[in-house]
C-alpha positions as a printed Julia matrix, in Angstrom:
408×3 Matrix{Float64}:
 114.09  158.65  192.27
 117.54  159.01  191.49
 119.87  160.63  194.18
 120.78  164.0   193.18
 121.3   163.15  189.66
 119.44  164.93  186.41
 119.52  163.72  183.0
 122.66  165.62  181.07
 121.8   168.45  178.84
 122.44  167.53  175.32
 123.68  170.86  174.62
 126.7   169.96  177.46
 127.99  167.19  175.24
 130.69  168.29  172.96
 130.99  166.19  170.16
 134.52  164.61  169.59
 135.78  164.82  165.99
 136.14  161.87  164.19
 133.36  160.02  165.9
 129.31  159.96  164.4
 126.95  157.79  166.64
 123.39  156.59  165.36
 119.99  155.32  167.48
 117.83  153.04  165.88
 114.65  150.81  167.38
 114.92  147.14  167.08
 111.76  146.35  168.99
 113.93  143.42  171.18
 111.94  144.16  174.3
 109.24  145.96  173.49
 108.05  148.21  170.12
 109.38  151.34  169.12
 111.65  151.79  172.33
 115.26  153.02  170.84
 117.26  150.14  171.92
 120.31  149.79  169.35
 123.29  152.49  169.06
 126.12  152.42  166.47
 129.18  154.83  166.88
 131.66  154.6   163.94
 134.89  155.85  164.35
 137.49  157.37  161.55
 140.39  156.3   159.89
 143.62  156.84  162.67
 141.02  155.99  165.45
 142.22  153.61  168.2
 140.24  151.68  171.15
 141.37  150.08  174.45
 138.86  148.48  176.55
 138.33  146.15  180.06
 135.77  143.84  180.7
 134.09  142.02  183.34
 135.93  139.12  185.12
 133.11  137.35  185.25
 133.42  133.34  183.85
 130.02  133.34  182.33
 130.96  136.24  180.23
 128.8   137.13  177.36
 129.52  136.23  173.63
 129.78  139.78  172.7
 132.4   140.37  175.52
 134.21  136.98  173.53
 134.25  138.88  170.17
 135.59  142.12  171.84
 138.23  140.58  173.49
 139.16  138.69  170.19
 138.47  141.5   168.04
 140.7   144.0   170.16
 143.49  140.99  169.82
 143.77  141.1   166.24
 145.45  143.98  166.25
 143.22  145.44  163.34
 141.83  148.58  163.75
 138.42  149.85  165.26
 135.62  151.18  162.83
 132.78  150.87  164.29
 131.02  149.56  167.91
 127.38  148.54  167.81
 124.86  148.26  171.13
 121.91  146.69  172.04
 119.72  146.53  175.07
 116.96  144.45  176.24
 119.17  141.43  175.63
 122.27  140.15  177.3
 123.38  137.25  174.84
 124.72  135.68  177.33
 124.53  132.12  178.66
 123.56  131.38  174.81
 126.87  129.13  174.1
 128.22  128.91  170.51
 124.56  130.25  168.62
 124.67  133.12  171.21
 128.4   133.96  169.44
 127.07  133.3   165.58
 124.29  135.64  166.22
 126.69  138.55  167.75
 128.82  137.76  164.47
 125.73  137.54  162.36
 125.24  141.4   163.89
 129.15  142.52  163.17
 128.66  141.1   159.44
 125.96  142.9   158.71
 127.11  146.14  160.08
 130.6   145.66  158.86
 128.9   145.33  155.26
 127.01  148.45  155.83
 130.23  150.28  156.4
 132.56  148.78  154.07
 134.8   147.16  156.8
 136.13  143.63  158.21
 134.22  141.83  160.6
 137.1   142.38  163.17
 136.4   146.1   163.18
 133.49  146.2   164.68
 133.26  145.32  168.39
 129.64  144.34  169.7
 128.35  144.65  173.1
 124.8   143.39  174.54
 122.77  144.14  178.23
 119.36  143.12  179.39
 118.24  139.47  179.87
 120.45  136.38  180.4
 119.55  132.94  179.09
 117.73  134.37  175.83
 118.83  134.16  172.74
 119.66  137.2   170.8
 117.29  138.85  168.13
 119.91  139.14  165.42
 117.45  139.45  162.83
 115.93  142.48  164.52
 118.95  144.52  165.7
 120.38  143.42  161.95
 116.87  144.6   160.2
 117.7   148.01  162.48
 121.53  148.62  161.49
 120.53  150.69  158.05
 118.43  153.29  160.11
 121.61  153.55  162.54
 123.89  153.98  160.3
 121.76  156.23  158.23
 120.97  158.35  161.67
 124.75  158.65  162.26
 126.1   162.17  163.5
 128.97  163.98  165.7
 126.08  165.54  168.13
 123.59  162.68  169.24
 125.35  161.57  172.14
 122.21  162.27  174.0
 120.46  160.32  172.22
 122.63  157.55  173.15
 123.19  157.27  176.5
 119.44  157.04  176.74
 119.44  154.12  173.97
 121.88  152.13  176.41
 119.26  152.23  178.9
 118.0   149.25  180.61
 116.63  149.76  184.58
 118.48  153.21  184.45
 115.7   156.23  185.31
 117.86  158.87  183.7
 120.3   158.66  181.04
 124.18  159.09  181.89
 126.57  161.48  179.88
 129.24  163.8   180.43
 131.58  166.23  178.22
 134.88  168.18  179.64
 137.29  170.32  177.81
 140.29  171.2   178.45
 143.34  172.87  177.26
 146.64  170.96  175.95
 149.52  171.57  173.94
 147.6   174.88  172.75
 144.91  173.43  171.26
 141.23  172.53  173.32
 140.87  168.31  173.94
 137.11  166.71  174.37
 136.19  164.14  176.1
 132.63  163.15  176.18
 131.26  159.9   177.38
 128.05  157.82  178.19
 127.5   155.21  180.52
 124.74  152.45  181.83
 123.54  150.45  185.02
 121.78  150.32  187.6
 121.8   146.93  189.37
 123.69  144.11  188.72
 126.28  145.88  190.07
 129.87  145.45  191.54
 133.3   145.55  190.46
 135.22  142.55  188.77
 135.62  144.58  185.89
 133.51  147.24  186.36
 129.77  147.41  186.58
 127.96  148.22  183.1
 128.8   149.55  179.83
 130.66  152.98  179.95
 131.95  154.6   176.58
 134.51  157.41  176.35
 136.12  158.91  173.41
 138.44  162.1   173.25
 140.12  163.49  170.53
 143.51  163.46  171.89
 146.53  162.27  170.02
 147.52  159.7   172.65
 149.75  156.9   171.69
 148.46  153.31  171.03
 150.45  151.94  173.6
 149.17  154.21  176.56
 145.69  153.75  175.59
 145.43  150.15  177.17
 147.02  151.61  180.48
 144.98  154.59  180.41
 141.82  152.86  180.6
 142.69  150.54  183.27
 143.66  153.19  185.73
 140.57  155.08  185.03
 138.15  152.16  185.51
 139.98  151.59  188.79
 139.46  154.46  190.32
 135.81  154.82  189.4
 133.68  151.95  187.88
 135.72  149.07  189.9
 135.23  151.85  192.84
 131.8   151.3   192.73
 128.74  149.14  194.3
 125.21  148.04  194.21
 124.15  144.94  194.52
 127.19  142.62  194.6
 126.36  141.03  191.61
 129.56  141.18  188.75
 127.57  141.09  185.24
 128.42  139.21  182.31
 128.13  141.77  179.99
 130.34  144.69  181.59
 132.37  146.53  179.29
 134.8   149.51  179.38
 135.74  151.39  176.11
 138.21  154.06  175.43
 138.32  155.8   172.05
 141.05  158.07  170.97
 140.51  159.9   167.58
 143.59  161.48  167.28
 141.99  164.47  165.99
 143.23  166.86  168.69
 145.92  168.31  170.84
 150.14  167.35  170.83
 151.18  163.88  169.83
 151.1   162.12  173.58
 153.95  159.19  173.53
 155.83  159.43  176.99
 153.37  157.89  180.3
 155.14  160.79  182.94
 154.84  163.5   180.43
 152.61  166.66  181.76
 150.21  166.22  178.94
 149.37  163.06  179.8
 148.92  163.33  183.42
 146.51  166.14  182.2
 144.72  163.93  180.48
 144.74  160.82  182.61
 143.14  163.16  185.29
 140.7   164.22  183.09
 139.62  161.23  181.52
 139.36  159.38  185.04
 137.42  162.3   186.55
 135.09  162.11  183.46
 134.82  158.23  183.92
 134.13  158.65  187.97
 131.38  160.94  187.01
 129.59  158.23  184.94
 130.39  155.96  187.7
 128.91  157.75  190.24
 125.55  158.99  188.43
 125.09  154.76  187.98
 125.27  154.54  191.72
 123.11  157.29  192.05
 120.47  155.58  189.84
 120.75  152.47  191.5
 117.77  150.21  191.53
 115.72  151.64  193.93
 118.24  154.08  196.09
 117.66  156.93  198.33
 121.34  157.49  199.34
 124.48  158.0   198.44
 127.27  156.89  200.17
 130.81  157.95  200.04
 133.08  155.01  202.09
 136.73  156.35  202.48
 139.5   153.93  204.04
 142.33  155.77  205.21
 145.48  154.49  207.01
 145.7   151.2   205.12
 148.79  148.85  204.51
 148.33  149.19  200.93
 144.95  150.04  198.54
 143.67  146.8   198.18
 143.0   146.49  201.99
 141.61  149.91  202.01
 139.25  148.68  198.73
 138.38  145.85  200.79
 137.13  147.17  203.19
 135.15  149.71  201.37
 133.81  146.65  199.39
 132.46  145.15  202.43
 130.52  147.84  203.7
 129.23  148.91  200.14
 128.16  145.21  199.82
 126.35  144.44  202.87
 122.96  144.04  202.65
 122.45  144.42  206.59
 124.76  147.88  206.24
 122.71  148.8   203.24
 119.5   148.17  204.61
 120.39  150.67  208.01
 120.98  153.59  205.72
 117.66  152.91  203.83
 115.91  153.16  207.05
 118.07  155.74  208.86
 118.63  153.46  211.38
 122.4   154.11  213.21
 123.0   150.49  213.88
 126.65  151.11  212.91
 127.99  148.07  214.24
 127.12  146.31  211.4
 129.82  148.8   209.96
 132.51  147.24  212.81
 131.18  143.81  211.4
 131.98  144.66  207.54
 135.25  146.17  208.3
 135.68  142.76  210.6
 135.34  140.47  207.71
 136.9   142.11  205.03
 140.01  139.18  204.63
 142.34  141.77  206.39
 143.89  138.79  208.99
 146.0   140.72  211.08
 143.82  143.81  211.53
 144.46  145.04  214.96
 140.89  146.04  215.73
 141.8   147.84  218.54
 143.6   151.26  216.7
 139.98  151.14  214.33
 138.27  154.97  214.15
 134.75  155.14  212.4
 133.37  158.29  211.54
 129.7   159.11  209.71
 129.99  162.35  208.52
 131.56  165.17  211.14
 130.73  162.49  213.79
 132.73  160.15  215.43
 131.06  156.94  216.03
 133.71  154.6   217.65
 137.22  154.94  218.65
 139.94  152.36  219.0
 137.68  149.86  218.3
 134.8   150.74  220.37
 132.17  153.07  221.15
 133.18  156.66  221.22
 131.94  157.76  224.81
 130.89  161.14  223.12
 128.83  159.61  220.64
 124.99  159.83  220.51
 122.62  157.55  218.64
 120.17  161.34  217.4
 124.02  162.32  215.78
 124.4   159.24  213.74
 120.67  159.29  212.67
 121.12  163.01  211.87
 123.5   162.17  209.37
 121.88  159.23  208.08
 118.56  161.26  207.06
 120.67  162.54  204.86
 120.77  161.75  201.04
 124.57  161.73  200.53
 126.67  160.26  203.45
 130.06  160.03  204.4
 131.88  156.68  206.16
 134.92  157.52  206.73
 137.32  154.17  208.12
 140.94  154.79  209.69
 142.64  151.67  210.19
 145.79  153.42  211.48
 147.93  150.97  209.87
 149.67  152.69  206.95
 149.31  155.28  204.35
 147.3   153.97  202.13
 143.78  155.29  200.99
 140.52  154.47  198.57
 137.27  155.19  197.85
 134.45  153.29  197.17
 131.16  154.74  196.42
 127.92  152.9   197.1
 123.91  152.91  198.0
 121.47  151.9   200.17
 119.23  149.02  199.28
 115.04  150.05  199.77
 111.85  148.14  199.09
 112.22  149.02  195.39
 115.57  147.34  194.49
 113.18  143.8   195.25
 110.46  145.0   193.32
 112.2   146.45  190.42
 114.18  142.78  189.83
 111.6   140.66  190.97
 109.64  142.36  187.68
 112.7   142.59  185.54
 111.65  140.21  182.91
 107.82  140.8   182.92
C-alpha cells in the first residue's frame, strides 16, 4: 500500500485552457488496459523539457530532444506504457517516428511537433502498429477535463494514479497549473525519475520556460529516490499555453517568482506521491542536510542514505541500526568531511553528536520513530550554510517480488 497517498479526485484537476488530452487502449501489454494518452496543445503553446542522463536513453527520449531542437513548435505529445522502446537501436527510432507520423497526420501537423515518450519493458521492440491502430480513438476522446483519466493511463507498477491542480492569482487574472506524473521503481535522479507532465496557462516567455523547468525538477524529481536505478525513458515536460495571466518576460520579476514557486511546489508534489508509491514501501522518509559547503554536498549526502539498501532495509524493519546512517554520510565523496562536528537526528531525537553516540540516546527512541510511516533524518555537517532535501523509501519484501514478476 502506498504511504499516505490517495488517488487525486478528478474533480481537483482544473483543466488548463488551450490543452485537450485523450486515453485510448492499445492492448501492448495486455487487452483492453488504457495504455496510450495524447495531449494536443494550441496554437501559441510552448514546451521545455529535461530528460534522463542516462547513455542508454530511449529512442523516444532521441526524438524529443531533436524535436525540441528544431525550434518548431509543440502540437501535440503522445504516451505509451507497457513498453520502453528502448535498447531497440535504429528500428526502435523508425517505429517511435512511425507513431509521430501517424499522429501528426491525424492532426494536420509536422512530424517535429509531436514529441513521443515510452515506459515499461526494455529490450522489446515497440508495437507501433498497435499504439498507431489506437491514435484515432485518442484523438477522437480528446478533452480539457480528462486529466484523470490520464495519469492513470501513464501507469505502469504505480498502485494509484498521480495528479495535481493549483490556482493561483497573478496579474489579476487566476493561473492553473495541473499536472500528472508516473513511477514507481526504477528510480533515482540523473534526470529525474519517470515521466511527469505539467502545463499552466501562464503567459511566460519562451526563453524562461527552459530555466523554469530545470529548477523545478531539481528541487523535486532529481530530489528524489527509490531504487538507485536512473531509467532510460525519464522525461520532464513543461507546457505553457499562454492562455492566462500578464505577459511574464523578466526571470526576478514578482510574477515569476510566483509562479516558479508554484510550479515547483506542484512538481514536488508529483514527486513525492511517486516515492510514496514506491515498489513495495511502507515509509516515507524525509533526509534533510543542513550545514553544508554548498548543495551538492548536502544532495550527496542525502543521495547516499536514500540509496542504501542496508539504510533502506533498517527502516523497513524498524530496526535503529543508525550507523549504517554514519556509514552513508561516510561515503558520500565529501573528502575532507571532518567527521567529528557530524549531528544526526531521527525525528525530535538526537542519535549521535560530534560524530558519535549521543550519551542521551536510547535504542526504544530511535525505534519509536522508526514505527512510524513518515520519518525525518535530519544531517548537520556544521560546515557551511548550505541545505537540501532528498526524499526517499524504505525497501520491503515486495520491491523483490514486484520486479522479479515485472515482465510475467
Amino acid at each position: 500500500m502506498p504511504v499516505s497517498l490517495t488517488a487525486p479526485d478528478p474533480a481537483s484537476l482544473h483543466p488548463v485552457a488551450g490543452v485537450t488530452l485523450g486515453i485510448a487502449s492499445a492492448g501492448i501489454k495486455r487487452p483492453g488496459r488504457k495504455d496510450v494518452l495524447v495531449m494536443r496543445l494550441d496554437d501559441g503553446a510552448q514546451v521545455a523539457g529535461v530528460f534522463t542522463l542516462n547513455r542508454f536513453c530511449a529512442a523516444p527520449v532521441h526524438l524529443c530532444r531533436e524535436h525540441l531542437a528544431s525550434g518548431k513548435p509543440v502540437r501535440a505529445l503522445v504516451v505509451n506504457t507497457g513498453n520502453a522502446n528502448a535498447g531497440t537501436g535504429l528500428d526502435g527510432r523508425h517505429r517511435a517516428l512511425e507513431v509521430c507520423d501517424t499522429l501528426a497526420g491525424l492532426l494536420d501537423c509536422q512530424r517535429q511537433a509531436v514529441l513521443p515518450f515510452s515506459t515499461g519493458v526494455i529490450l522489446e521492440p515497440l508495437p507501433a502498429d498497435k499504439i498507431c491502430s489506437a491514435l484515432p480513438e485518442a484523438v477522437a476522446a480528446l478533452a480539457p477535463a480528462n486529466w484523470a483519466e490520464a495519469a492513470e493511463a501513464i501507469m505502469t507498477t504505480d498502485t494509484l494514479p498521480k495528479a495535481a491542480s493549483v490556482q493561483l492569482p497573478l496579474g489579476g487574472d487566476t493561473i492553473t497549473i495541473t499536472g500528472i506524473a508516473k513511477g514507481a521503481g526504477m528510480i533515482h535522479p540523473n534526470m529525474a525519475t519517470m515521466l511527469g507532465y505539467i502545463a499552466t496557462d501562464a503567459r511566460v516567455a519562451p526563453s524562461l520556460l527552459q530555466d523554469l523547468v530545470r529548477y523545478a525538477a531539481d528541487r523535486s524529481f532529481n530530489s528524489i529516490t527509490i531504487d538507485g536505478d536512473t531509467s532510460t525513458n525519464d522525461s520532464f515536460i513543461l507546457i505553457a499555453s499562454h492562455r492566462a495571466g500578464p505577459q511574464i518576460d523578466n526571470a526576478d520579476s514578482a510574477d515569476y517568482l510566483a509562479l516558479r514557486d508554484a510550479v515547483t511546489a506542484l512538481a514536488q508534489q508529483l514527486a513525492q506521491a511517486i516515492v510514496r508509491d514506491g515498489e513495495g514501501a511502507t515509509k516515507f522518509m524525509t533526509i534533510q542536510v543542513e550545514g553544508g559547503r554548498d548543495h551538492q554536498e548536502c544532495k550527496a549526502v542525502g543521495y547516499a542514505i536514500g540509496r542504501s539498501p542496508l539504510v533502506k532495509t533498517a527502516f523497513f524493519a524498524s530496526d535503529p541500526n543508525l550507523g549504517r546512517i554514519l556509514a552513508a554520510i561516510g561515503y558520500a565523496g565529501i573528502s575532507d568531511l571532518d567527521v567529528d562536528q557530524v549531528d544526526l537526528y531521527l525525528d525530535d531525537v538526537l542519535v549521535a553528536h560530534q560524530g558519535g553516540r549521543h550519551p542521551d540516546y536510547r535504542e526504544e527512541d530511535g525505534q519509536r520513530v522508526m514505527r512510524e510511516p513518515e520519518i525525518l533524518v535530519r544531517v548537520m555537517l556544521n560546515r557551511g550554510d548550505a541545505t537540501a532535501t532528498v526524499w526517499s523509501c524504505d525497501f520491503s519484501y515486495d520491491y523483490v517480488k514486484i520486479n522479479a514478476d515485472y515482465r510475467s
